[in-house]
TIVO-2410 file (N, C-alpha, C; in nm, 3 decimals):
# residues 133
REC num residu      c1      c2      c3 atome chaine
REC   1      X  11.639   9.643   5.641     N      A
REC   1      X  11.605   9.585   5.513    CA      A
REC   1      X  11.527   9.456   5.537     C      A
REC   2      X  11.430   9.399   5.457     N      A
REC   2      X  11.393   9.316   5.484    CA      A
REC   2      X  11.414   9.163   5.407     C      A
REC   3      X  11.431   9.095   5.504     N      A
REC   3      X  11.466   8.963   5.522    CA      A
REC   3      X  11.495   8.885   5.354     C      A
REC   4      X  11.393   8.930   5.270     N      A
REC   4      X  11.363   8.863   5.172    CA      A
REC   4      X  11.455   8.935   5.029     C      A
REC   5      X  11.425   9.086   5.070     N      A
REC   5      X  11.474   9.135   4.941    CA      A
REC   5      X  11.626   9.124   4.878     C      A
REC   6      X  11.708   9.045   4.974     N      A
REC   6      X  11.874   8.967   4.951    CA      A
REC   6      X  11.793   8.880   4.848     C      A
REC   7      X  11.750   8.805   4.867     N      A
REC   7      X  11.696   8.663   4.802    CA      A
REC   7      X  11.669   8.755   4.653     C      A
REC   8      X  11.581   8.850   4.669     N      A
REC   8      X  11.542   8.891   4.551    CA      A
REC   8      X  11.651   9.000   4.456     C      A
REC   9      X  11.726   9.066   4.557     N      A
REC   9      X  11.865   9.127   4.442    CA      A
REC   9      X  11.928   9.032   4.397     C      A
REC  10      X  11.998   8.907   4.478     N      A
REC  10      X  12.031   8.818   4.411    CA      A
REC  10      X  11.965   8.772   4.259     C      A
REC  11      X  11.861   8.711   4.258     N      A
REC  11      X  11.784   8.646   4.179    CA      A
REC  11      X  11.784   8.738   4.033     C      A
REC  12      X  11.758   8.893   4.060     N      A
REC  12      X  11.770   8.987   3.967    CA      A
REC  12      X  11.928   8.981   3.936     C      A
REC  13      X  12.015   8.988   4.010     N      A
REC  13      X  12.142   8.961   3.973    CA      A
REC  13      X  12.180   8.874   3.837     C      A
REC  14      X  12.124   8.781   3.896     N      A
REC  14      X  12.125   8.631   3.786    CA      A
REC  14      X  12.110   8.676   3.673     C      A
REC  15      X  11.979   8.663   3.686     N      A
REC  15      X  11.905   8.675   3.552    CA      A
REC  15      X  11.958   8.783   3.453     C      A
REC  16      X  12.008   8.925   3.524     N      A
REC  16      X  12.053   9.032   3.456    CA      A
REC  16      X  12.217   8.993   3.369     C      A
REC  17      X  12.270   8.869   3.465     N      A
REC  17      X  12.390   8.843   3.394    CA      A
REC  17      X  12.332   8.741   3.315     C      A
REC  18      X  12.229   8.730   3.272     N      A
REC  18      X  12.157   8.587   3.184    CA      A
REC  18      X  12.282   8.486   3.253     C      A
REC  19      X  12.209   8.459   3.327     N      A
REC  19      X  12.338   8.340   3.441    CA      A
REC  19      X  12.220   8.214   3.410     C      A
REC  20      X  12.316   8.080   3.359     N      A
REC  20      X  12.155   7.977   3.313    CA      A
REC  20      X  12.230   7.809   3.426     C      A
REC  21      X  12.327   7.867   3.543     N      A
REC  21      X  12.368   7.771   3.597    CA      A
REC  21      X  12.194   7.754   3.743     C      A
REC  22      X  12.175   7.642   3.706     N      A
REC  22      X  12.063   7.564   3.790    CA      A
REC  22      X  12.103   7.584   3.987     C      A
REC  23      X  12.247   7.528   3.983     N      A
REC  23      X  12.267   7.540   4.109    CA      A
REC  23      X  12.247   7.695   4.176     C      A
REC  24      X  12.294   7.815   4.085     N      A
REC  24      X  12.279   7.948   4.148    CA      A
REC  24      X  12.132   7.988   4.157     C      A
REC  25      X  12.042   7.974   4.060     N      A
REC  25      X  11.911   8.013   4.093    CA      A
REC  25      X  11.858   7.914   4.168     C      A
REC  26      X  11.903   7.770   4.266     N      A
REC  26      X  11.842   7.691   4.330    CA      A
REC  26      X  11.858   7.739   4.447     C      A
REC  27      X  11.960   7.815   4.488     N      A
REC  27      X  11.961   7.896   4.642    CA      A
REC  27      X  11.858   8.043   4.622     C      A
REC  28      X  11.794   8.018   4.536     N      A
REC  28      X  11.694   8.178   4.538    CA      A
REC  28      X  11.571   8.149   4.468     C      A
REC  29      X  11.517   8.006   4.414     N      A
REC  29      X  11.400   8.009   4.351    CA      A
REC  29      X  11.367   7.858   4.369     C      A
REC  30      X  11.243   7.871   4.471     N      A
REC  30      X  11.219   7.706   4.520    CA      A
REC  30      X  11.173   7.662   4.442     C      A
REC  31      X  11.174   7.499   4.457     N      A
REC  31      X  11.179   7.390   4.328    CA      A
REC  31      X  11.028   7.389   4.273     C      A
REC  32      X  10.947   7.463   4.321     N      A
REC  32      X  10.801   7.451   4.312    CA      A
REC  32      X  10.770   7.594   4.248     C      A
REC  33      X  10.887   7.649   4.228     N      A
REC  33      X  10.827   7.809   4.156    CA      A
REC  33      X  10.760   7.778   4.052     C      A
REC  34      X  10.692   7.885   4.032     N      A
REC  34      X  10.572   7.943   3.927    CA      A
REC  34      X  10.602   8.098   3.851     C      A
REC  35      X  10.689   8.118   3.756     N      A
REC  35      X  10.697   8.255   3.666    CA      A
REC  35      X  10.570   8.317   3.591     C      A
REC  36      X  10.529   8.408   3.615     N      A
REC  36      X  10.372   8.395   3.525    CA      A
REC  36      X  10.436   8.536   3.408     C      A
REC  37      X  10.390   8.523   3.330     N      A
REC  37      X  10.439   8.681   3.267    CA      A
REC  37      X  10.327   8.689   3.165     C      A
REC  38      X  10.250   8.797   3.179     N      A
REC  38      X  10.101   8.854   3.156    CA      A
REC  38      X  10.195   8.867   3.012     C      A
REC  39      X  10.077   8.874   2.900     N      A
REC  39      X  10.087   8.909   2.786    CA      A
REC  39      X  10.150   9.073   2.738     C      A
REC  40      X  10.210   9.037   2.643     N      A
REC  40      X  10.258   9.189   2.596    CA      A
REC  40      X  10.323   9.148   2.512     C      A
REC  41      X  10.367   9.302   2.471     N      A
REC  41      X  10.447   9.308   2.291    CA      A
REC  41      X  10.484   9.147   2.214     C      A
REC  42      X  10.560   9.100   2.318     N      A
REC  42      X  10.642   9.009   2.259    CA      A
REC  42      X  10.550   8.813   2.272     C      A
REC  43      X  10.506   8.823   2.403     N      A
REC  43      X  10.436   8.687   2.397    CA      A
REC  43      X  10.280   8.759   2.401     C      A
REC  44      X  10.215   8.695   2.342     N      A
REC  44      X  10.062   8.709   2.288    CA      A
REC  44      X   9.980   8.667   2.399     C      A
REC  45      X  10.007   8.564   2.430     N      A
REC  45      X   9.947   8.498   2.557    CA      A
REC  45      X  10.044   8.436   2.695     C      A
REC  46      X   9.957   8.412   2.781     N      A
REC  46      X  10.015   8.463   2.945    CA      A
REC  46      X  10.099   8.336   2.948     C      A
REC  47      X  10.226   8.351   3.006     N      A
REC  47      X  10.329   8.254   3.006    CA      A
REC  47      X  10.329   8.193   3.159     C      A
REC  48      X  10.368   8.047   3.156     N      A
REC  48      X  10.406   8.007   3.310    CA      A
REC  48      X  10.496   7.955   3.299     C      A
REC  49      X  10.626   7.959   3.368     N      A
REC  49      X  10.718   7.903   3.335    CA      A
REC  49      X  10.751   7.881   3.465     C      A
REC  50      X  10.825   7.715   3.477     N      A
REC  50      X  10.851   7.648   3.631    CA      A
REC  50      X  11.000   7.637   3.608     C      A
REC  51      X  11.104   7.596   3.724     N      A
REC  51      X  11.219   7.622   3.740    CA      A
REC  51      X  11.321   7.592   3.630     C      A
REC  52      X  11.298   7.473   3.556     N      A
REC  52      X  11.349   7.448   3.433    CA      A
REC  52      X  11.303   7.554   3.319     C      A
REC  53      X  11.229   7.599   3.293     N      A
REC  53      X  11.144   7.682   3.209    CA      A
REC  53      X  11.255   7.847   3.222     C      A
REC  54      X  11.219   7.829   3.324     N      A
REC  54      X  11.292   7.978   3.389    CA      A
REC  54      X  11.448   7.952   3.319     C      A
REC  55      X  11.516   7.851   3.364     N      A
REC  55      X  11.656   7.848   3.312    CA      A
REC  55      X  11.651   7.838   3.190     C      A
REC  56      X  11.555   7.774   3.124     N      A
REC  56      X  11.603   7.756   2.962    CA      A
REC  56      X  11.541   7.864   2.903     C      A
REC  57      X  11.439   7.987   2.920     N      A
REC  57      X  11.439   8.106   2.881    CA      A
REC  57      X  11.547   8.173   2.900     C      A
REC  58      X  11.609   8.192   3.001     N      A
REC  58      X  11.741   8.254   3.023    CA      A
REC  58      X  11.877   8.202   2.904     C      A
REC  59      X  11.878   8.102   2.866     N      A
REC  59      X  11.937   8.053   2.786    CA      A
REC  59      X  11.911   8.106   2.663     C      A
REC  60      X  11.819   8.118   2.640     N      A
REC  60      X  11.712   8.158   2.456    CA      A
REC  60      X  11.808   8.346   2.522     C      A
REC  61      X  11.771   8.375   2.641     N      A
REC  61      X  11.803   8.537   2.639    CA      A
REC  61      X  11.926   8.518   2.596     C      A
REC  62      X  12.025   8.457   2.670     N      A
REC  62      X  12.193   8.461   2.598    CA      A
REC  62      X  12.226   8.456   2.508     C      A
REC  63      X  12.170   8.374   2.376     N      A
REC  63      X  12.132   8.375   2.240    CA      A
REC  63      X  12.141   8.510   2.164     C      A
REC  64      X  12.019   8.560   2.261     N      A
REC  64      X  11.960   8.673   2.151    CA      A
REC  64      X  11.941   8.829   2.224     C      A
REC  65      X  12.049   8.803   2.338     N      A
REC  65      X  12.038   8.931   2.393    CA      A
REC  65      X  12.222   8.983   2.470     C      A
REC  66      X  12.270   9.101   2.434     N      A
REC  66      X  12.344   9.173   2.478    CA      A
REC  66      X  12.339   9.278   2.583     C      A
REC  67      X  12.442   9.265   2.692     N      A
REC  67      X  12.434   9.392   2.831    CA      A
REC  67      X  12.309   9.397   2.844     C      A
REC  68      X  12.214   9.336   2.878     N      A
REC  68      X  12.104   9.322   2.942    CA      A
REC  68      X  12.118   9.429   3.118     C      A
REC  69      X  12.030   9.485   3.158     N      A
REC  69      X  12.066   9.582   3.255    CA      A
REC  69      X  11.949   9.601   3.379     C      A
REC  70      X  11.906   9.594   3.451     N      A
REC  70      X  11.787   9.622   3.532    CA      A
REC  70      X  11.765   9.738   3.631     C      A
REC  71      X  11.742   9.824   3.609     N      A
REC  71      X  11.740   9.970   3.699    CA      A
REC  71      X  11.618   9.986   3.786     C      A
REC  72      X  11.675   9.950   3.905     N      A
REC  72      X  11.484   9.924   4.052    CA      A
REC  72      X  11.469  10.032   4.043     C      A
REC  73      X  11.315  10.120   4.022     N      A
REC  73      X  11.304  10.226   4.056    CA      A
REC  73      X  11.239  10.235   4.183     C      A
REC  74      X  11.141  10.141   4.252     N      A
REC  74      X  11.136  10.120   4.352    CA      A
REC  74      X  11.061   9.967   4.423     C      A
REC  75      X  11.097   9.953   4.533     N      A
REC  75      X  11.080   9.858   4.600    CA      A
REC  75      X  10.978   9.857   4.707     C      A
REC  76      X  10.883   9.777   4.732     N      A
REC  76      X  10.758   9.788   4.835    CA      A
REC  76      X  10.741   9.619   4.894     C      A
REC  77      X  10.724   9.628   5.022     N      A
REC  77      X  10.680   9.503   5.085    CA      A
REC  77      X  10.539   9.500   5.127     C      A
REC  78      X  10.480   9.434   5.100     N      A
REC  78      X  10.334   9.419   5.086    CA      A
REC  78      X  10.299   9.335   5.226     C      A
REC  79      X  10.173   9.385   5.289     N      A
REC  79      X  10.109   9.361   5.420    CA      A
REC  79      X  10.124   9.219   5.377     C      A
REC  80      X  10.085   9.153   5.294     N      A
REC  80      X  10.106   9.019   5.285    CA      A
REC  80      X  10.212   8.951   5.242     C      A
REC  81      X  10.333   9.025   5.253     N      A
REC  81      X  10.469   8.933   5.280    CA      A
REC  81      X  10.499   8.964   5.111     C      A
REC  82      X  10.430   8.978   5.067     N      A
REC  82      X  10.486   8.987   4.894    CA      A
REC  82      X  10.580   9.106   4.887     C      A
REC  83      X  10.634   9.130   4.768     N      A
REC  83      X  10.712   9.210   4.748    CA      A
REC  83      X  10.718   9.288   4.603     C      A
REC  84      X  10.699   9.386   4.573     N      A
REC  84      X  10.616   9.428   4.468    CA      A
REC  84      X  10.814   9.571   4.427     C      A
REC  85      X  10.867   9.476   4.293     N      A
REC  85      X  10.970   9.542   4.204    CA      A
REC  85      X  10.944   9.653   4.097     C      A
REC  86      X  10.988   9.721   4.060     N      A
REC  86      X  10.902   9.866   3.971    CA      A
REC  86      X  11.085   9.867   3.935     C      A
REC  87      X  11.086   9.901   3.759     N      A
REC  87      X  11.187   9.955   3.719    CA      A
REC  87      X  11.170   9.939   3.523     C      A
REC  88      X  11.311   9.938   3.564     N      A
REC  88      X  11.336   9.944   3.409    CA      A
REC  88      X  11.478   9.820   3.315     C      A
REC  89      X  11.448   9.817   3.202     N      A
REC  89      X  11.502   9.680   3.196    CA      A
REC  89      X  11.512   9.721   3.041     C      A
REC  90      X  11.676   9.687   2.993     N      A
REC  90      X  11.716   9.722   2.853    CA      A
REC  90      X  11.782   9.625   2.837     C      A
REC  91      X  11.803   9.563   2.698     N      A
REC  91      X  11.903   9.450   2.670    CA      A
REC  91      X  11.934   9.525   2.528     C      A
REC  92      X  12.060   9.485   2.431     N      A
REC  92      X  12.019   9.524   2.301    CA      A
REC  92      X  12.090   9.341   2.239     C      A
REC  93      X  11.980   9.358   2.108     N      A
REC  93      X  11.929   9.279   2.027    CA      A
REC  93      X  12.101   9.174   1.967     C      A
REC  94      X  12.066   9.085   1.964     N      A
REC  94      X  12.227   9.059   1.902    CA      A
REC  94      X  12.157   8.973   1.737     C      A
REC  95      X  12.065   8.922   1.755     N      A
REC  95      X  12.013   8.880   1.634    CA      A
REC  95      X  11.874   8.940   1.544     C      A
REC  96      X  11.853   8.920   1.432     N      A
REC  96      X  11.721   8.911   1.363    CA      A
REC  96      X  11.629   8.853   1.420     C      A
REC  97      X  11.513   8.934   1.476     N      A
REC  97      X  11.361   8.812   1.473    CA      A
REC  97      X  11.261   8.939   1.466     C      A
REC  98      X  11.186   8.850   1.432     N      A
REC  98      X  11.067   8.911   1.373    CA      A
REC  98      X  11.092   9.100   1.347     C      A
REC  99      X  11.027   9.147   1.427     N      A
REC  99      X  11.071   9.311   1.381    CA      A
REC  99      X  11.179   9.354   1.459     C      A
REC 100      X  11.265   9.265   1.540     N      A
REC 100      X  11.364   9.284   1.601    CA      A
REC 100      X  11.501   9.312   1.527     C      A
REC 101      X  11.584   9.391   1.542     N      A
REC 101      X  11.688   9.437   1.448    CA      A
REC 101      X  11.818   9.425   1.542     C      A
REC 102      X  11.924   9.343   1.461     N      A
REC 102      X  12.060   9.311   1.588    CA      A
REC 102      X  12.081   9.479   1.572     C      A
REC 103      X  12.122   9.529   1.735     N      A
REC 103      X  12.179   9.576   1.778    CA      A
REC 103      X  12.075   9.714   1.812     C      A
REC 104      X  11.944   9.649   1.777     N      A
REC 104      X  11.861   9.773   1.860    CA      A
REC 104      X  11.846   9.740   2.004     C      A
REC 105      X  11.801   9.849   2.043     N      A
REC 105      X  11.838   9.820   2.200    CA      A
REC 105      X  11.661   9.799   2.258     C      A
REC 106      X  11.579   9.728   2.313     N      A
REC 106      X  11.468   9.656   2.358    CA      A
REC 106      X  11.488   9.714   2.510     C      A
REC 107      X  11.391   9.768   2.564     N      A
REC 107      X  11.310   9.845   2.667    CA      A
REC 107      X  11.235   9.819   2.738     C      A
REC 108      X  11.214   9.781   2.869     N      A
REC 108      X  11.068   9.774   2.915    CA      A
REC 108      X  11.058   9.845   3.026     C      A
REC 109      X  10.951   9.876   3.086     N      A
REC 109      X  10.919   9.897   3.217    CA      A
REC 109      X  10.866   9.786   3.280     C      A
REC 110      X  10.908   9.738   3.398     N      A
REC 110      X  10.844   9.602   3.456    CA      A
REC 110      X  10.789   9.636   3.601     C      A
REC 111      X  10.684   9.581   3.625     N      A
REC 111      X  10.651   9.534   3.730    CA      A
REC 111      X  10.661   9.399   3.807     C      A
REC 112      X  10.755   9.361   3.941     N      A
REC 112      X  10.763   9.255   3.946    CA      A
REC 112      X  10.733   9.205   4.079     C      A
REC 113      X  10.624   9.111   4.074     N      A
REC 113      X  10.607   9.089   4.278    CA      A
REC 113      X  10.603   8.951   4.304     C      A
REC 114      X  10.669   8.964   4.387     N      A
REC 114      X  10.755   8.780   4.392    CA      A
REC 114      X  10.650   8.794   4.584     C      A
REC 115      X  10.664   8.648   4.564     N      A
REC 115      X  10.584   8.559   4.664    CA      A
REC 115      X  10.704   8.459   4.716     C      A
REC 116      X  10.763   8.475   4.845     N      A
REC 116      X  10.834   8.371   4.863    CA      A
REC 116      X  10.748   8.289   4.959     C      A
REC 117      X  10.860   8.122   4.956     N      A
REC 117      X  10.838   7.991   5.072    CA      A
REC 117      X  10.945   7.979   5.129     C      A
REC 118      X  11.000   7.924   5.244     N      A
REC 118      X  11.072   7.859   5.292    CA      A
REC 118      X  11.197   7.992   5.242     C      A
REC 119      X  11.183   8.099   5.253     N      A
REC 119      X  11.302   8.173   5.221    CA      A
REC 119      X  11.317   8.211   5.056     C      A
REC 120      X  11.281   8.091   4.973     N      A
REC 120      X  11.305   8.123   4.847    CA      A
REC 120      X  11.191   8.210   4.794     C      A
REC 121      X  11.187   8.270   4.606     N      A
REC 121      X  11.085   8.287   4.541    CA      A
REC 121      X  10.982   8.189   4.494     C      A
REC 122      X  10.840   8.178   4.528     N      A
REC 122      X  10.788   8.050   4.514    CA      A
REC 122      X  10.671   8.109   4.359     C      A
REC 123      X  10.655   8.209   4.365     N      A
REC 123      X  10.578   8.292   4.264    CA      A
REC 123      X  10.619   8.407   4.242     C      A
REC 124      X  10.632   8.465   4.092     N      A
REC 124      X  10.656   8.558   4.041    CA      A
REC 124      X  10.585   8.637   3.940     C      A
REC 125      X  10.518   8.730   3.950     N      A
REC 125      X  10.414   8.787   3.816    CA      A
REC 125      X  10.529   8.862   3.802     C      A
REC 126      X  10.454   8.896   3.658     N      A
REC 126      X  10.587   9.009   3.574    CA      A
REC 126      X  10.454   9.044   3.479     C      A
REC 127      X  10.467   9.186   3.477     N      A
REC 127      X  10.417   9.276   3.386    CA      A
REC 127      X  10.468   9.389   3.309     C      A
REC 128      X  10.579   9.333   3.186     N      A
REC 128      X  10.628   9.402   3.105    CA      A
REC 128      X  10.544   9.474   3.060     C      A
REC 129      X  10.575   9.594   3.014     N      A
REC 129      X  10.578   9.714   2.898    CA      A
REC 129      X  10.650   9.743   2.810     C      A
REC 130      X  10.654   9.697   2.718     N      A
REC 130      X  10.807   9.726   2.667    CA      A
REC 130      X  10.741   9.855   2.537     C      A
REC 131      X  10.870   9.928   2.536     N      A
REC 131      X  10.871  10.053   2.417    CA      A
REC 131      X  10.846   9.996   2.302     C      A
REC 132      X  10.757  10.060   2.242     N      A
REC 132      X  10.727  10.032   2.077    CA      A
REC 132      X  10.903  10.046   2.014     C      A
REC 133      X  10.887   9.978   1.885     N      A
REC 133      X  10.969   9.891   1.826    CA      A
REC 133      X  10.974   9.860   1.705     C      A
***
């Protein structure tokens, strides 16, 4: 297995338990990370979000999201050290927003390829799909 992808089940770990403690994602996402998340359904335009950013989205998810779940469909290490995530990703709704309805259940297919430094994630693209809605 390679070296990195602990760092990265972990990190998916987290996030899947919407976990918003700073110290646990500081052993898996260096202080200099960069989240980018390309436009789709839900944000209009391309997001960057840095290590604080990252935790306090995770926070907004606990809010407004239930059993959140992440299913890898597969995993690839890239000639250049990157690491390129493929799966699937369901939460269901716990509140009203916009055409969002509590207790529908929200879908995506993601693509995810993390760039680590020094061991940690230092960059992350994400390219949701999520199911019409």
């Amino acid at each position: 297995m390679h070296e990195h992808l602990a760092v990265i089940h972990t990190y998916i770990q987290l996030s899947e338990a919407l976990a918003t403690d700073p110290a646990a994602y500081a052993a898996v996402l260096h202080p200099e990370v960069i989240q980018t998340e390309y436009p789709n359904i839900l944000y209009k335009t391309l997001q960057q979000r840095t290590f604080s950013d990252i935790i306090d989205n995770l926070r907004i998810g606990r809010e407004l999201l239930h059993d959140p779940q992440f299913a890898v469909h597969s995993t690839r290490v890239c000639a250049d050290g990157s690491i390129l995530i493929e799966g699937r990703w369901e939460a269901t709704i716990t509140s009203e927003i916009g055409p969002l309805v509590r207790g529908q259940r929200l879908a995506a297919q993601l693509c995810l390829i993390f760039e680590l430094k020094d061991g940690k994630i230092f960059r992350q693209r994400r390219y949701p799909c999520f199911d019409a809605f």
